[in-house]
N, C-alpha and C positions, 0 to 999 in steps of 0.2 A: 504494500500500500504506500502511497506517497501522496503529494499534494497537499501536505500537514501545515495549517496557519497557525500564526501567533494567535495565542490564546485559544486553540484547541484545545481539549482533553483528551489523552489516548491512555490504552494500555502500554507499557511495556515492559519486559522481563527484566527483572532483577536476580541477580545473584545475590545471594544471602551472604555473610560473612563467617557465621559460627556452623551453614549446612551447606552441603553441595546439591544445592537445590536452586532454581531459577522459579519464580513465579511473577504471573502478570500481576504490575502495581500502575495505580495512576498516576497520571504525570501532566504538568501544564506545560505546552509549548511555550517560548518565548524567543525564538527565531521564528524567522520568516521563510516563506516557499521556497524563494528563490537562492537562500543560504541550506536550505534544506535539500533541495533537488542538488545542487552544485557541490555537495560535502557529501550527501550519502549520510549523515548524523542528522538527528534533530538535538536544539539545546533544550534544555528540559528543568523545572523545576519541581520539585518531591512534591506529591500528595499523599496528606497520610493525614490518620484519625489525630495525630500526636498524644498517644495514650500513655507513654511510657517515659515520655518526656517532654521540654519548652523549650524552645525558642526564642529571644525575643523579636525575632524577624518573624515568627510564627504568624498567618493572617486568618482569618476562618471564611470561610466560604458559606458566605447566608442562604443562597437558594441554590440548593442540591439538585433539582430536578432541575432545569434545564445544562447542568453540569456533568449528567448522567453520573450521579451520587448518588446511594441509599443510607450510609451513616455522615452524622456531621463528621468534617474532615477540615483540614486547614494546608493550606498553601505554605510550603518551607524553605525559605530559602537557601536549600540545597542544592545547587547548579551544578550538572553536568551534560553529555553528548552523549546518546543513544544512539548505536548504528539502526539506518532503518529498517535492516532483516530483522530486530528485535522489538521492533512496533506491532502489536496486537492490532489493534481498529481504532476508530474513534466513537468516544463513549459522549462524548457532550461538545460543549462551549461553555467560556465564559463571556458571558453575555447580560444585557440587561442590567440589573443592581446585584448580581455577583460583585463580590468583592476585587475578583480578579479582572473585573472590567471600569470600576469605579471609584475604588478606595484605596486604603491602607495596603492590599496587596501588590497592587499596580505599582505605589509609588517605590514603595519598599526592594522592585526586582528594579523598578528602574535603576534606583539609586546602588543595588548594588552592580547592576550588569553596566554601570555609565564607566565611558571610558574616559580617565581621568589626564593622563598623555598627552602630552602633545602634539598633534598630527605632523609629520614629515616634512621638514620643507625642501620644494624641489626649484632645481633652477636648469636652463633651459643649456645646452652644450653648447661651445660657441662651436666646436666643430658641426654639429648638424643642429640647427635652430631648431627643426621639430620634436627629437630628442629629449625627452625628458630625462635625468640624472639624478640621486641623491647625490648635496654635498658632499 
């Protein structure tokens, strides 16, 4: 499957750390198609009930059903890249007055996914004027 947006919900497999067991868990997109299609990964943020621990980057996810969720769960700022042979389907969106479309979760992956760097500056070759070069 491919064609995965920002802010989709999907499955995908996890490896366990303490079992050698893989099960589908959910996940918030937070790349886009065209970094998706062109990588073969999507980037991914954790969905989980957060039962067994907190976060304070933790965000909760208000409206479950159109997220294709049956227990409350919370968006964690967990960032990683799922290759897409290990994408399940897609179970929702975040959409509407989800949190991961509206609020504190939103701002929360911006802020940590923002790139803080300075962009590159490039100057132009005097050998070949169209040439673009880093210093």
């Amino acid at each position: 499957m491919t064609g995965f947006e920002r802010f989709d919900i999907l499955t995908a497999l996890f490896p366990f750390i303490d079992m050698p067991v893989h099960k589908p868990r959910p996940v918030l997109v937070l790349s886009n198609a065209g970094f998706n299609a062109a990588n073969g990964h999507v980037a991914v943020a954790m969905i989980t009930t957060g039962a067994g621990s907190h976060w304070p980057s933790d965000c909760p996810i208000h409206d479950l059903a159109p997220a294709g969720l049956r227990t409350p769960s919370i968006v964690r700022c967990k960032l990683f890249t799922v290759p897409n042979a290990q994408i399940g389907r897609r179970i929702g969106r975040g959409s509407g007055h989800t949190s991961m479309r509206s609020s504190a979760a939103r701002r929360r992956i911006r802020q940590v996914t923002k790139v803080t760097a300075p962009a590159p500056q490039w100057k132009r070759s005097d050998a070949s004027p169209a040439t673009l070069r880093r210093p």
